[in-house]
N, C-alpha and C positions, 0 to 999 in steps of 0.2 A: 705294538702299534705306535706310527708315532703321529703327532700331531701336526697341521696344517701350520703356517703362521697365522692365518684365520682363528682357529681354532686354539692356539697358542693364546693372540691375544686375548679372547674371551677369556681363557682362565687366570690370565696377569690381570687383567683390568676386576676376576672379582676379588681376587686376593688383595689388591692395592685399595680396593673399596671396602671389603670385611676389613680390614686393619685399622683402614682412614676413620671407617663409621666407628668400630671400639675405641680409638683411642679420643676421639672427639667427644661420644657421648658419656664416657668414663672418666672424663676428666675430671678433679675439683672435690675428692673422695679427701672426708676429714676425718671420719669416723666408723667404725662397724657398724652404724646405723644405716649410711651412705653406701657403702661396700656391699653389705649384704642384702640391702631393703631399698635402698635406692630412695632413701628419706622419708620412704611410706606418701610418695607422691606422685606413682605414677600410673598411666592410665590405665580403664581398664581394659580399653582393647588391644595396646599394648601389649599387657600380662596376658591373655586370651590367643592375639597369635604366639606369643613365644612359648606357649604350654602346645602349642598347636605342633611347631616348629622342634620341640624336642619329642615329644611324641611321634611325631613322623621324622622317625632316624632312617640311618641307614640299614634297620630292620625292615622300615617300610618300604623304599626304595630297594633296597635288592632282593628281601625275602619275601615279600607279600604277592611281587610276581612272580616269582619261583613257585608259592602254592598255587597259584589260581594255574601256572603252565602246565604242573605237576598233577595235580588234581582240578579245585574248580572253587567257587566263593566259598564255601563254609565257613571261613575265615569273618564273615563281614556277620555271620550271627550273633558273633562277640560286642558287636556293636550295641543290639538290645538292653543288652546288660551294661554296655557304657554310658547308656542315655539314665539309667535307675540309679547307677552306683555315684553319676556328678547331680542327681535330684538329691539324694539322700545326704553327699559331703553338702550342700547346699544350705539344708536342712538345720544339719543335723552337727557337722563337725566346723564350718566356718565363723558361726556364730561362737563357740567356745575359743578357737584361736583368735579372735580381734576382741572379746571379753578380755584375754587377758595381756592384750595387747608384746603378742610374743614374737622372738625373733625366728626361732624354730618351733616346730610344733611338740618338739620334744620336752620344751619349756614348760610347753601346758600341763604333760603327767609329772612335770614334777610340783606346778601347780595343786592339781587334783589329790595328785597321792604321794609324792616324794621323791627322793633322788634315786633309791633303786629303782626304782619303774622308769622312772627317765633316761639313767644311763643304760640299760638293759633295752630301749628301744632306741638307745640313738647309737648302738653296738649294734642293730641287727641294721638298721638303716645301711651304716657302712657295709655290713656283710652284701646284702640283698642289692645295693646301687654303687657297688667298686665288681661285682661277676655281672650286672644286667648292663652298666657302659663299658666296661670290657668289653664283651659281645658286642655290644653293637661298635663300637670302633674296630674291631673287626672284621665284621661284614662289611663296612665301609671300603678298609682295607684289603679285602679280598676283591671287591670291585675293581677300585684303582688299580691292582697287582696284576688282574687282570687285562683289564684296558691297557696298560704299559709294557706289560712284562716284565714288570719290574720285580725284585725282594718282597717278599712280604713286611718280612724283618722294617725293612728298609719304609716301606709305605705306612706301616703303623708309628713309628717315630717320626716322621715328618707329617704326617697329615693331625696325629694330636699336639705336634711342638707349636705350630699356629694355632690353636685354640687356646695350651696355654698362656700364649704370650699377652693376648688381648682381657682373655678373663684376669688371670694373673694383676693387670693393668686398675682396668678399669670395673670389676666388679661387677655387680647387678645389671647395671643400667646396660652397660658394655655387650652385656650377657643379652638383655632383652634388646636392645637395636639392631644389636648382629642376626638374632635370631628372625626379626621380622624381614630382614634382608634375605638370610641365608631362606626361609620361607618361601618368599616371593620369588627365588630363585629354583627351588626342587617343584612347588607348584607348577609354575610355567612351562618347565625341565620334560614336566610328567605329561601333561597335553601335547606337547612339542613331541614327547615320544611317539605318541596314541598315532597322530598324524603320519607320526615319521613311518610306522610299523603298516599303515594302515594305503599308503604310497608307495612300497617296497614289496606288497604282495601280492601277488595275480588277482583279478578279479574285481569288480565292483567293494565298494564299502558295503556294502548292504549282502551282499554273496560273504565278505567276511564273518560277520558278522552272525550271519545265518549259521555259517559251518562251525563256530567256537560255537552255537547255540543246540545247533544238531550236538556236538561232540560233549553237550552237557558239561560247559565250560562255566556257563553261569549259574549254573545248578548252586541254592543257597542255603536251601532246608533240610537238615536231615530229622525226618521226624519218627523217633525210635523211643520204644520203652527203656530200654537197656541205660542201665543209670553209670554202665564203664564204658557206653561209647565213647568217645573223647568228641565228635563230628555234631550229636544228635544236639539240637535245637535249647532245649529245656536243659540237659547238661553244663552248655556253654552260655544258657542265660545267667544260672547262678552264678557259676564262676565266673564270667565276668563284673555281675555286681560287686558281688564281693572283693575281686580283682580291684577291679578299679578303685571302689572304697580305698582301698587300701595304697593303690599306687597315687592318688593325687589326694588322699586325705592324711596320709601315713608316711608318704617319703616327702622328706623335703624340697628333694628336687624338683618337684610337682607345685609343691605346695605353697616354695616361696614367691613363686612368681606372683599367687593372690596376694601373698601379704604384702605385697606393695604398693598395693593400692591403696586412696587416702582411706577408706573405711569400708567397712564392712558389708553395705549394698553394693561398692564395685567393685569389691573381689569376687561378691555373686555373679556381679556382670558377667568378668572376665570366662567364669569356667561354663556359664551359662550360653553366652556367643562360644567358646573351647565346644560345648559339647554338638553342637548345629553346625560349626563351619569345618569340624573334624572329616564326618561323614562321607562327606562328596568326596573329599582327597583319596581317602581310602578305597573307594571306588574306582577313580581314576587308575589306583596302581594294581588293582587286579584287574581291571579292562587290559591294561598291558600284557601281566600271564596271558591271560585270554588269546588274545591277538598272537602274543609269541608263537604261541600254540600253531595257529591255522598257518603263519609265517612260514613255520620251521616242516610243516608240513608238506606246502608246495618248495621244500627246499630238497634236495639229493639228501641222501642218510647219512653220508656223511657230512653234512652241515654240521654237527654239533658233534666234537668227537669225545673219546670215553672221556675225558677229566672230567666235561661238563656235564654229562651224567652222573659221575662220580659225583660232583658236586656240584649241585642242580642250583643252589642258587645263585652261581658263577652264571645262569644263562642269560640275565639280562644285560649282565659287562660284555658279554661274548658278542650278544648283536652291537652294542656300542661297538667293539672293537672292531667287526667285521662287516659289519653290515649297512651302518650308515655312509654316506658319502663324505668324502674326505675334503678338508679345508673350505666346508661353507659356515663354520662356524656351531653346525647340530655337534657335530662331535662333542668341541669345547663345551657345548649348554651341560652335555648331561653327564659329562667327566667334571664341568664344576658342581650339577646338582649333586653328584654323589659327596664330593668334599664338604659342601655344605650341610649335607644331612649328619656326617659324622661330626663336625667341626661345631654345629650347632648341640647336639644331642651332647656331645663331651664339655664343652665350656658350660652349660646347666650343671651338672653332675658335678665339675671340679667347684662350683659357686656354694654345692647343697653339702657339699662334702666340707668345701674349706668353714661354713657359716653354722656346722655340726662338732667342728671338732673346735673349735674357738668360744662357740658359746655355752655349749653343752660339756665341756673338759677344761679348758684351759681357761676361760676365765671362772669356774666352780673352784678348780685349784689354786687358781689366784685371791679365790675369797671376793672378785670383784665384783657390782652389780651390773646390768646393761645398761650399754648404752643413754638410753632414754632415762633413767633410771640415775644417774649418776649427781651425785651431789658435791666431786667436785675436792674431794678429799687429799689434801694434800701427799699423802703417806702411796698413792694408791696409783699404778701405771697409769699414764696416758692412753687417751685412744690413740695418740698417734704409734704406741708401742703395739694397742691391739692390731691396730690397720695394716702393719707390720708384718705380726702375726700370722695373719690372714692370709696376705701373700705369699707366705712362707709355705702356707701348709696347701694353697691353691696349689702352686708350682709342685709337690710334694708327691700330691695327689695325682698329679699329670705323669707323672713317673710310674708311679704303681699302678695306676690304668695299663701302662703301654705293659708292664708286665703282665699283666692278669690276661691281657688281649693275646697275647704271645703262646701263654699257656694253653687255650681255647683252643688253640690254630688246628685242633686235628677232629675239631667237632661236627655234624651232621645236620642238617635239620634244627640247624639254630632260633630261627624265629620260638617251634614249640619247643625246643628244650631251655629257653629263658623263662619262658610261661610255665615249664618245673620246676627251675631252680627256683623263681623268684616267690613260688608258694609257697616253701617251705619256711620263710621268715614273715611273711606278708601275714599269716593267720596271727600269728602270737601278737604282734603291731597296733593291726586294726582291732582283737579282741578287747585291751585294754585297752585302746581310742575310741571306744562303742560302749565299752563300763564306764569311763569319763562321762559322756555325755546323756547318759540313759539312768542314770542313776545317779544318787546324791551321797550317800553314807557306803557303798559297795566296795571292796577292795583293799588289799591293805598293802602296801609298799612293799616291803620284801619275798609277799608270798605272790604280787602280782609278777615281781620278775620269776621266780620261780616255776609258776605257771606258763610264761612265755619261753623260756627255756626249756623245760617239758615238751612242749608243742613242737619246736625245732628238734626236737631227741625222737620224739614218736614221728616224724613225719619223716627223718631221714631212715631209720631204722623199716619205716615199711616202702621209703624207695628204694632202699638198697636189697631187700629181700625179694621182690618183685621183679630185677634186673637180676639176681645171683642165678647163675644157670644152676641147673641140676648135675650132680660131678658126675649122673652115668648116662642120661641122655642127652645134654651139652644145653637143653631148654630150659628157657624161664619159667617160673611156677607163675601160676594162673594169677591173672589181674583179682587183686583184693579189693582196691581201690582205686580209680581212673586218677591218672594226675588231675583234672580239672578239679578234684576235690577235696584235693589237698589244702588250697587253702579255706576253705568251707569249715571242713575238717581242727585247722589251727585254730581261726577264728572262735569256732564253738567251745572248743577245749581251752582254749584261755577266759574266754567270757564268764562259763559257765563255773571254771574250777574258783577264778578270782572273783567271781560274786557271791563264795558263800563264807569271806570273811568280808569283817566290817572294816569303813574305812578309819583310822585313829586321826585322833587331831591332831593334825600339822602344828601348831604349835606348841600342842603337848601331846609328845608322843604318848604318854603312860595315861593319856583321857578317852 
């Protein structure tokens, strides 16, 4: 497909504005304070959409209406569980991260309990947020690849080379402007579709509407005893809770965006507006499955041919490419919301990654304190050597994304198979960030990594037994445990194994 000069423009004019807004508001960066935290001075609805904004990736965008076309909401029960899991970070884990006034939250277990617990979770961080923005800078990619026909190859180096230019740049700030932009641009992008899908298909709005509703498109509850459904209600509560805990109390990607705010009731704010203005969006992008559905229905059978079956969540690129009308400008809206959803989702990730491996390694190896922290010691790097740094391993991280994305490229049903991988690290995480905060003397440094590593060994070990076919009838042995419990599952077995040592004194280990 190619583009309009209409449609052309639109997408030059948001690239020249994503770049203008990073490099403007990222300007004037003098230290890892600055870089990474944004001088712990900014607002908090800011922090709120840009958590909002990497959250609705282009997992949301192209895979969420792929479920709802494929099947129908169930997807949106996870939400229940996302309104518990930001009461509880609220609670329970923001007030210990602005106690110790830290730049990751990795800081804090080694706060609480020491440096093995802290490097042991800010190793799994990397694992669990370099394969979860992989993924999603591929779905992004598959989009665009689609819409263009263009390389794959080709679209995932270019659409992450622009994100790292500006993160790279300008840091935090860089990262939360663009994001409120890129934002306000996929939001719009998403109603602008609803319209577009909803003018495009025979029949009244309300006759549509009706027929996604006859074809049990909005169908949202699945209410089942069965504790390996993956669909059923109460299943998908828990894990979500627990999910989420974990992904915005545990990864920093998430996490940093709070701590940039001047204190600790507006980092509340921030996830507190994040958990209410989250909602409706996510609705919005499975209204779209929905509709694609009833679309594709009054369309010839061959409207959609096998690839996009094949790879069902290509189906919403595919009406982009074919469907909408050419050179009035909708094309461009929703070929740039797609860039912006990846574009936003990866410049977070390369800020959580760069502000992970500098505070939590390279300056522990350095012997040096933070930022904040500094008194200024003649013998001891500059932050302008850290600020440097930082750069370095932003830019670094931009690279090894584009490879991990590459590797992915022959995967299925990507939305849930991220919600497996990323259990399998997420339990050990949140276990020990839940003994932190729930107990006082609980845990003891090396046997808490111990225990997190454990939990990553038992939880791959019984996902890979559960996908091994059988070598004489070519099937998988029977669901032992539903991926959604997987991290249930970690969580508990870190908690429980690492609370039945005491914790020692940090100052005197041998106390």
């Amino acid at each position: 497909m190619s583009l309009g000069p209409i449609d052309l423009a639109v997408l030059v004019a948001y690239f020249i504005a994503t770049l203008a807004i990073g490099l403007w508001f990222g300007r004037g960066e003098k230290s890892t304070a600055d870089f990474f935290l944004g001088g712990r001075r900014q607002h908090w609805l800011l922090a709120g959409i840009s958590i909002i904004a990497t959250e609705v990736s282009a997992l949301t965008l192209i895979a969420v209406p792929a479920e709802a076309f494929a099947g129908n909401w169930n997807y949106l029960q996870m939400y229940a569980g996302a309104f518990l899991g930001r009461i509880l970070i609220v609670l329970l884990l923001l007030p210990a991260f602005y106690g110790g006034q830290v730049t990751t939250v990795y800081e804090y277990l080694g706060q609480r309990f020491g440096p093995w617990t802290r490097t042991t979770a800010s190793l799994m961080f990397f694992a669990s947020r370099i394969i979860g923005s992989g993924v999603r800078l591929l779905v992004a990619s598959l989009a665009i690849s689609e819409v263009f026909g263009w390389r794959l190859e080709w679209v995932v180096v270019g659409s992450a080379g622009v994100a790292m230019l500006y993160a790279t740049y300008g840091g935090i700030k860089a990262i939360l402007w663009t994001d409120a932009f890129q934002a306000a641009i996929f939001v719009s992008a998403a109603f602008a579709a609803v319209v577009a899908i909803l003018q495009l298909t025979p029949g009244s709005w309300s006759e549509n509407f009706a027929t996604a509703y006859h074809a049990e498109k909005f169908h949202t509850f699945t209410w089942d005893a069965d504790p390996n459904n993956t669909r059923a209600f109460w299943v998908l509560l828990i894990h979500a809770t627990v999910l989420n805990m974990a992904a915005l109390g545990t990864d920093q990607d998430l996490t940093q965006r709070m701590l940039t705010c001047k204190n600790l009731r507006d980092g509340q704010k921030s996830l507190i507006f994040n958990m209410f203005a989250g909602f409706p969006i996510v609705c919005v992008f499975l209204t779209i499955g929905a509709l694609l559905f009833v679309y594709y229905q009054a369309q010839p059978a061959d409207a959609l041919p096998a690839r996009i079956h094949e790879k069902i969540d290509r189906v919403f690129p595919h009406f982009i490419a074919t469907a909408l009308p050419h050179n009035v400008g909708l094309k461009g809206l929703l070929v740039t919301a797609v860039f912006a959803a990846a574009m936003s989702s990866l410049s977070s990730a390369l800020g959580a990654l760069s502000s992970t491996a500098v505070t939590d390694f390279y300056r522990v190896l350095r012997h040096a304190p933070p930022p904040l922290q500094r008194g200024g010691s003649g013998g001891s790097p500059t932050e302008g050597h850290y600020l440097f740094v930082a750069r370095i391993f932003t830019f670094a991280f931009g690279v090894l994304l584009i490879f991990v994305a590459l590797a992915f490229a022959g995967y299925d049903q990507l939305l849930w198979e991220v919600f497996k991988w990323v259990g399998l690290v997420f339990g050990g995480m949140l276990g020990v960030f839940l003994l932190g905060v729930t107990t006082r003397h609980r845990g003891r440094d090396s046997l808490n990594a111990l225990a997190m590593i454990l939990s990553v060994f038992v939880l791959v070990a019984l996902k890979l037994y559960q996908e091994w076919p059988d070598p004489q009838t070519g099937e998988p042995p029977p669901v032992l445990v539903a991926w959604p419990w997987w991290v249930v599952v970690g969580t508990g077995w870190t908690y429980l194994w690492a609370a039945c040592f005491r914790t020692r004194n940090l100052t005197n280990p041998d106390g």
